[in-house]
C-alpha positions as CSV (number, residue, x, y, z in Angstrom):
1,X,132.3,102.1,127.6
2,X,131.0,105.3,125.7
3,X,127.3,105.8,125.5
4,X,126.8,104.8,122.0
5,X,128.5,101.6,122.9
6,X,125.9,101.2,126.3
7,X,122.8,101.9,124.2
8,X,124.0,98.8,121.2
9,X,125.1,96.3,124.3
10,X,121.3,96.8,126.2
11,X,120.0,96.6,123.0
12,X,122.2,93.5,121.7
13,X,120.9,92.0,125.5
14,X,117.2,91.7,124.1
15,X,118.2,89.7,121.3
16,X,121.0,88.1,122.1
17,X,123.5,87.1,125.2
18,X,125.6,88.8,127.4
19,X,128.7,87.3,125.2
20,X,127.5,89.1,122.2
21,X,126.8,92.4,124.6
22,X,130.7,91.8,125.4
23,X,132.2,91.4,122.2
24,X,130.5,94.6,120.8
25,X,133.4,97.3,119.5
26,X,134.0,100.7,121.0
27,X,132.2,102.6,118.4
28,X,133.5,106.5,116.9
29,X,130.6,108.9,117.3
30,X,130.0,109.0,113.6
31,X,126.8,110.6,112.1
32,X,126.1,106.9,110.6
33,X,126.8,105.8,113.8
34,X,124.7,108.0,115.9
35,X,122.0,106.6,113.3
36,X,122.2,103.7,114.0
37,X,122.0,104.0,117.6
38,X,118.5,105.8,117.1
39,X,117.1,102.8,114.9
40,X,118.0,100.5,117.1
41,X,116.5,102.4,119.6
42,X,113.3,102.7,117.9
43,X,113.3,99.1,116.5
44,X,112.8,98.5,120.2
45,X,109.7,99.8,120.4
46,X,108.4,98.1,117.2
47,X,109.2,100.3,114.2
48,X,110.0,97.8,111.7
49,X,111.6,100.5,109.0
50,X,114.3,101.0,112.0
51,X,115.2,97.4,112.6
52,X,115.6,97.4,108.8
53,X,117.7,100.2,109.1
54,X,119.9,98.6,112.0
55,X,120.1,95.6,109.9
56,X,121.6,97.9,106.5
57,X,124.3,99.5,108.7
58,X,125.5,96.2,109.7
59,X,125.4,94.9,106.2
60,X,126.8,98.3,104.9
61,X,129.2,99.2,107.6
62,X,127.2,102.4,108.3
63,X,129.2,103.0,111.6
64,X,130.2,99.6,112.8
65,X,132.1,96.8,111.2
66,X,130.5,95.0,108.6
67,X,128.6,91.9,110.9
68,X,126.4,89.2,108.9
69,X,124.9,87.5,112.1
70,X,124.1,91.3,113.6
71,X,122.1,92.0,110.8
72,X,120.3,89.1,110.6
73,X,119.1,89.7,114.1
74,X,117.1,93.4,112.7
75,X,116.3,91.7,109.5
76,X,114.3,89.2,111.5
77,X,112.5,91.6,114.2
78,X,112.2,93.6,111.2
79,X,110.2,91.1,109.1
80,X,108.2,90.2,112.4
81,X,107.1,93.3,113.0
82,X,106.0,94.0,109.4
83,X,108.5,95.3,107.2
84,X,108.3,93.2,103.9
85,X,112.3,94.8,102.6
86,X,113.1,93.6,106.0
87,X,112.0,89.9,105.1
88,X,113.7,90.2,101.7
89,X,117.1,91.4,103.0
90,X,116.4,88.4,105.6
91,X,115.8,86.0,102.6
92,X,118.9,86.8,101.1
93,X,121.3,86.2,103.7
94,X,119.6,82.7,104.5
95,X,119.5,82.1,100.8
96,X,123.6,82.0,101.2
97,X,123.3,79.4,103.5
98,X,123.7,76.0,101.2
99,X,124.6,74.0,104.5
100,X,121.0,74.7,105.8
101,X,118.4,73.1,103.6
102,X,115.3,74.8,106.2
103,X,117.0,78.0,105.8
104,X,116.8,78.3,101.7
105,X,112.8,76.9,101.9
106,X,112.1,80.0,104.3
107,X,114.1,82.2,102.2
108,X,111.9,81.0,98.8
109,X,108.6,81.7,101.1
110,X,109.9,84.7,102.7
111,X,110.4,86.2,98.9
112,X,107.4,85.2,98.1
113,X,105.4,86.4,100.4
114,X,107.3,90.0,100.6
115,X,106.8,90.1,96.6
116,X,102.7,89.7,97.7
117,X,103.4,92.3,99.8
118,X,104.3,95.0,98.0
119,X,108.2,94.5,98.1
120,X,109.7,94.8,94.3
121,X,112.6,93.4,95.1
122,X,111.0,90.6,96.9
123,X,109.3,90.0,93.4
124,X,112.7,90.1,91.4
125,X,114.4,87.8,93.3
126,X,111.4,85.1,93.4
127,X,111.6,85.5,89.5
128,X,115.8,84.9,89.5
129,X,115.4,82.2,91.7
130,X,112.4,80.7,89.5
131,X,113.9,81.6,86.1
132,X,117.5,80.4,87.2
133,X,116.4,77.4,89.0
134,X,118.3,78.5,92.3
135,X,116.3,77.9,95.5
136,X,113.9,76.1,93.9
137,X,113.2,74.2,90.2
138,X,113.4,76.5,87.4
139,X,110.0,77.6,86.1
140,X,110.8,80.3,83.4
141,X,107.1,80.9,83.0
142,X,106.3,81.5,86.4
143,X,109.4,83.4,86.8
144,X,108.2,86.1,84.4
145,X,104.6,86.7,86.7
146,X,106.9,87.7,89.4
147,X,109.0,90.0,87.0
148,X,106.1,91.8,86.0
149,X,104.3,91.6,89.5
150,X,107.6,93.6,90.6
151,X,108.0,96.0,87.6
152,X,104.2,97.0,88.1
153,X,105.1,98.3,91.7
154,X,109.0,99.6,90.7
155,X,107.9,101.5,87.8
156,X,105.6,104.3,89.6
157,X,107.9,104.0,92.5
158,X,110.9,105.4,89.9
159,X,109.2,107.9,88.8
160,X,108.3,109.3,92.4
161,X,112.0,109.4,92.8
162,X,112.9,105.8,94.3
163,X,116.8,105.0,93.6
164,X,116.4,101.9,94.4
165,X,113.2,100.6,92.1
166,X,115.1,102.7,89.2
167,X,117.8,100.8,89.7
168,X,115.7,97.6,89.8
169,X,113.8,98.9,86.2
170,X,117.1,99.5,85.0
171,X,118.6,95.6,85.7
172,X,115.1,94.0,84.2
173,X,115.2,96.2,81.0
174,X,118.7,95.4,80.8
175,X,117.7,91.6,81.0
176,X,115.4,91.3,79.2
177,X,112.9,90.2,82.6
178,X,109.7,90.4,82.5
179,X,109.6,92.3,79.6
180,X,111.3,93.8,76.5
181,X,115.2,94.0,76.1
182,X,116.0,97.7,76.3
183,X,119.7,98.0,77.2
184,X,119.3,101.9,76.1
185,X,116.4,102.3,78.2
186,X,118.2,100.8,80.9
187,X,121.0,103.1,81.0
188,X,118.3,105.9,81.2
189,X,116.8,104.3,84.4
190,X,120.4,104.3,85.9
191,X,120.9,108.2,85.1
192,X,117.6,108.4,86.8
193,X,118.3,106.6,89.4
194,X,122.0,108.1,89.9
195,X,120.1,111.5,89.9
196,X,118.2,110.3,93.4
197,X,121.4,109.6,94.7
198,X,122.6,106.0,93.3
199,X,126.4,106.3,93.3
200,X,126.8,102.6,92.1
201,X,124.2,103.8,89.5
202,X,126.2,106.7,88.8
203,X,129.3,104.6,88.2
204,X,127.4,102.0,86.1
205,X,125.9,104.7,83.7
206,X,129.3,106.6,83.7
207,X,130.9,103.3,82.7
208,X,128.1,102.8,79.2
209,X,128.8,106.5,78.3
210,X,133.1,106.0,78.3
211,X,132.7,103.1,76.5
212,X,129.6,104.1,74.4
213,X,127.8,100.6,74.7
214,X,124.3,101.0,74.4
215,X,124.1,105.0,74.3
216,X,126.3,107.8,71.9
217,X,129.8,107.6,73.3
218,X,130.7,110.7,76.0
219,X,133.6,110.8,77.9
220,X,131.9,114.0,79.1
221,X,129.0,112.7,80.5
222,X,130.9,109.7,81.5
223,X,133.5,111.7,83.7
224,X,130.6,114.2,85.4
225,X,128.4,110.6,86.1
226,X,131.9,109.0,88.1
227,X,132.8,112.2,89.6
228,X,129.2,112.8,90.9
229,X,129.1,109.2,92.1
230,X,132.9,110.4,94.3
231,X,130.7,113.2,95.2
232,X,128.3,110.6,96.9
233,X,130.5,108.3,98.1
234,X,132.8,111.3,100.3
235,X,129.8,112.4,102.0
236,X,129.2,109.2,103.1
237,X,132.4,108.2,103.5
238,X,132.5,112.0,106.0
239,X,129.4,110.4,107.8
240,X,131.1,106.9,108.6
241,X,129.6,104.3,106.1
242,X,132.7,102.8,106.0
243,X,132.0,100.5,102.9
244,X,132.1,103.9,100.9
245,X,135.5,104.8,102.2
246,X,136.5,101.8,101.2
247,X,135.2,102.2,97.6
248,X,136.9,105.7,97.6
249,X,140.6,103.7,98.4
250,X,140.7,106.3,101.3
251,X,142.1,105.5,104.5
252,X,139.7,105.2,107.3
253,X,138.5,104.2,110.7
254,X,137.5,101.0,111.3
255,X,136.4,100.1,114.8
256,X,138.9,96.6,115.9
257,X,136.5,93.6,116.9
């Protein structure tokens, strides 16, 4: 048993069982890996961003193999200890759960609540759920205070360099959510966001250039846009996120278990 191994089984051991301590893999020493060891570390001693952070590499294979019920478990101590993306990224993986009536009520209140507590992407997802009638019956009007409860936090947060609420802009422009249709302005938020180091934004953007849809056609701009989005996914892929490797086609390690 290597160290990084002996630090994820104690760890798995205040959470969990001594069967799930057991059945943890033997893990490469991976930058991703070695950073995952340090959240869970300091998710121990309450940091909620960490047990967030534990809870991504599991989803994201930043290290480890890709582990649903592993994630879940920092997603929860994540949420409890006040990290509202924690309760989000908790909501959705209960929200998949169409066997578990309980499970899809908490996930509704737990987007609520994160959306009231900050979280954009807690908002968006109340509003998809209310607009689409998933979760809970549709509401279309109430679905578009959520959209614009989330695009009044996400829109600042682009523009002080936040990937991830670009990317959000980008999809409700795109849809029309919560506000005007603006396809064009859309593919502007994914260059933006691509530019804080999106690579699925990258790709997306690169794809409405080649084919001109929405913005002047560029195969130029296109090609730099995919090959900057390679560019991201390599280094990644260097540091052992192993779901990037796998988006390259690249062959790669993947811890057995």
């Amino acid at each position: 048993m290597n160290a990084l191994h002996t630090t994820l089984c104690l760890s798995a051991l205040a959470f969990a069982t001594t069967s799930a301590c057991a059945s943890l893999p033997e893990l490469e020493a991976t930058p991703a890996a070695k950073n995952l060891e340090q959240s869970i570390v300091a998710c121990g001693w309450g940091r909620s961003q960490d047990c967030l952070a534990a809870g991504d590499h599991y989803v994201h294979a930043g290290g480890v193999p890709v582990d649903g019920a592993r994630a879940r478990t920092w997603y929860e101590k994540g949420c409890l200890t006040g990290s509202p993306l924690a309760c989000v990224r908790l909501a959705q993986i209960l929200a998949e759960r169409a066997d578990e009536p309980m499970a899809q009520k908490r996930a509704v209140d737990l987007f609520h609540t994160a959306c009231e507590q900050g979280a954009a992407e807690g908002c968006l997802l109340m509003g998809v759920a209310l607009d689409v009638g998933a979760l809970v019956d549709a509401d279309p009007e109430r679905a578009i205070t959520y959209y614009r409860a989330g695009l009044e936090s996400d829109w600042p947060a682009c523009e002080g360099g936040s990937a991830a609420a670009c990317r959000r802009v980008a999809r409700m422009f795109m849809e029309g959510r919560g506000t005007r249709s603006d396809q064009t302005g859309a593919v502007r938020m994914l260059e933006e966001a691509c530019v804080y180091g999106d690579a699925e934004a990258c790709v997306q953007a690169g794809g409405y250039f080649l084919n001109g849809a929405f913005v002047t056609r560029s195969v130029r701009h296109g090609r730099e846009l995919h090959e900057e989005a390679e560019r991201m996914l390599h280094a990644r892929c260097e540091e052992g996120w192993f779901r990037d490797c796998h988006l390259l086609g690249r062959e790669y390690y993947v811890p057995e278990g």
